[in-house]
C-alpha positions in Angstrom: 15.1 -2.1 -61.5 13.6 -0.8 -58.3 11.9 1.9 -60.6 10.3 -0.3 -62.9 9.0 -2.5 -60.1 7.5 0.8 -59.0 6.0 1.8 -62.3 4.7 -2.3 -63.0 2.6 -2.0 -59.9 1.3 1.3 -61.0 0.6 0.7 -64.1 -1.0 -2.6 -62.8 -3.7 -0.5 -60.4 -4.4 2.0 -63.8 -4.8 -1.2 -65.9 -7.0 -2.6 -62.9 -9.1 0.5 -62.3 -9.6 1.4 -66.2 -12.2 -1.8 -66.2 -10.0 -4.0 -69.1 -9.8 -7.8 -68.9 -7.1 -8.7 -67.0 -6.5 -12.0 -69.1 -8.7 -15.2 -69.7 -8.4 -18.5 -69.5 -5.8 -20.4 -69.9 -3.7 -17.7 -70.6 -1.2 -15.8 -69.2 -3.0 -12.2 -67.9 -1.7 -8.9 -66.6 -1.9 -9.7 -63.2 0.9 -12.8 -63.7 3.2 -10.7 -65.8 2.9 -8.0 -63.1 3.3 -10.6 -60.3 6.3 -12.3 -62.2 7.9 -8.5 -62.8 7.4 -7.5 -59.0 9.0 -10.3 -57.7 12.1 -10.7 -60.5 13.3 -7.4 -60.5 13.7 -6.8 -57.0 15.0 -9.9 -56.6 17.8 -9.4 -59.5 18.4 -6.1 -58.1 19.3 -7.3 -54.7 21.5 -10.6 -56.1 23.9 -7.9 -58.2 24.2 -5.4 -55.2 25.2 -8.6 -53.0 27.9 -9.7 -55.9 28.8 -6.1 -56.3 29.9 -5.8 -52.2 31.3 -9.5 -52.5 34.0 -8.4 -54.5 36.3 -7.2 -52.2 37.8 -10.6 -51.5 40.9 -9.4 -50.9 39.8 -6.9 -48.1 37.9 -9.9 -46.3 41.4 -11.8 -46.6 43.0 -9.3 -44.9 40.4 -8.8 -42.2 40.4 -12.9 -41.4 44.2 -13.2 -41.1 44.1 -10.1 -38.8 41.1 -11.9 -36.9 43.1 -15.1 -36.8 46.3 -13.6 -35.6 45.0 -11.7 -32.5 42.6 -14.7 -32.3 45.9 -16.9 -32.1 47.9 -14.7 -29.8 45.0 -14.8 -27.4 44.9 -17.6 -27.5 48.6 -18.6 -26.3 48.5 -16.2 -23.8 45.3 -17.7 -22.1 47.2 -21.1 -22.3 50.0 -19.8 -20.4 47.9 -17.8 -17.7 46.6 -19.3 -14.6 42.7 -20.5 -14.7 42.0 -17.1 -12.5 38.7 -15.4 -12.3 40.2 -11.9 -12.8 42.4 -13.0 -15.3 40.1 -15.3 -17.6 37.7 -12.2 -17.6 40.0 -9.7 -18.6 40.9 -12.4 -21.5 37.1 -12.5 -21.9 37.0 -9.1 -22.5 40.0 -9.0 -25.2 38.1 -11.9 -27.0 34.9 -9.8 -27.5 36.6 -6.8 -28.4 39.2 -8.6 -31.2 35.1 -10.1 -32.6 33.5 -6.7 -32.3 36.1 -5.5 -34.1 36.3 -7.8 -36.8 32.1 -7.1 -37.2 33.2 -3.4 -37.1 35.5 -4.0 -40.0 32.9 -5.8 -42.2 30.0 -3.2 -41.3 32.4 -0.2 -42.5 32.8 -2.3 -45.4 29.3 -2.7 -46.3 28.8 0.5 -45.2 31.2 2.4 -47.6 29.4 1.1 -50.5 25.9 2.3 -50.4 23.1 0.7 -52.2 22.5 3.0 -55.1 19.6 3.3 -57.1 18.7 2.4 -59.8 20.2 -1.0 -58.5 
């Protein structure tokens, strides 16, 4: 999709520099269908790699009820610790690394399936 995108716009500018009508009046010209085509096909593209990389559902599951557990255990023992300086920042510092880690999670996701052209 990404290829034809290419070869619309190029075949646009040839189209364009040969000197033929681009379309007339009241009808639907080159230039449209090109802008139309330029703007679909990319879009399409991008819309079935996003479905594509959705469908690991089950992964994401996974990945929340870990989040939610280590969110949850956290979270009791902050309940049960003194309201300490030293001790709410060490809890501070658990909290951001269980997040990081769960935005590390969905980055290697993402990042295991590559977009590949043609989309």
């Amino acid at each position: 999709m990404f290829g034809a995108t290419v070869a619309a716009c190029i075949g646009w500018i040839i189209f364009k520099l040969s000197g033929l009508p681009m379309g007339s009046k009241g009808h639907v010209g080159v230039t449209e269908i090109v802008t139309f085509t330029t703007a679909s096909l990319p879009a399409l593209a991008s819309a079935i790699y996003g479905i594509r990389n959705q469908g690991d559902f089950a992964g994401g599951a996974f990945r929340s009820r870990v989040t939610v557990e280590r969110l949850e255990q956290l979270r009791r023992v902050m309940v049960a610790d003194p309201l300490e300086h030293p001790r709410l920042l060490g809890k501070l510092r658990s909290l951001s690394d269980i997040m990081l880690n769960d935005v590390a999670n969905w980055r290697t996701t993402f990042k295991a399936r590559p977009l590949t052209l043609p989309g």
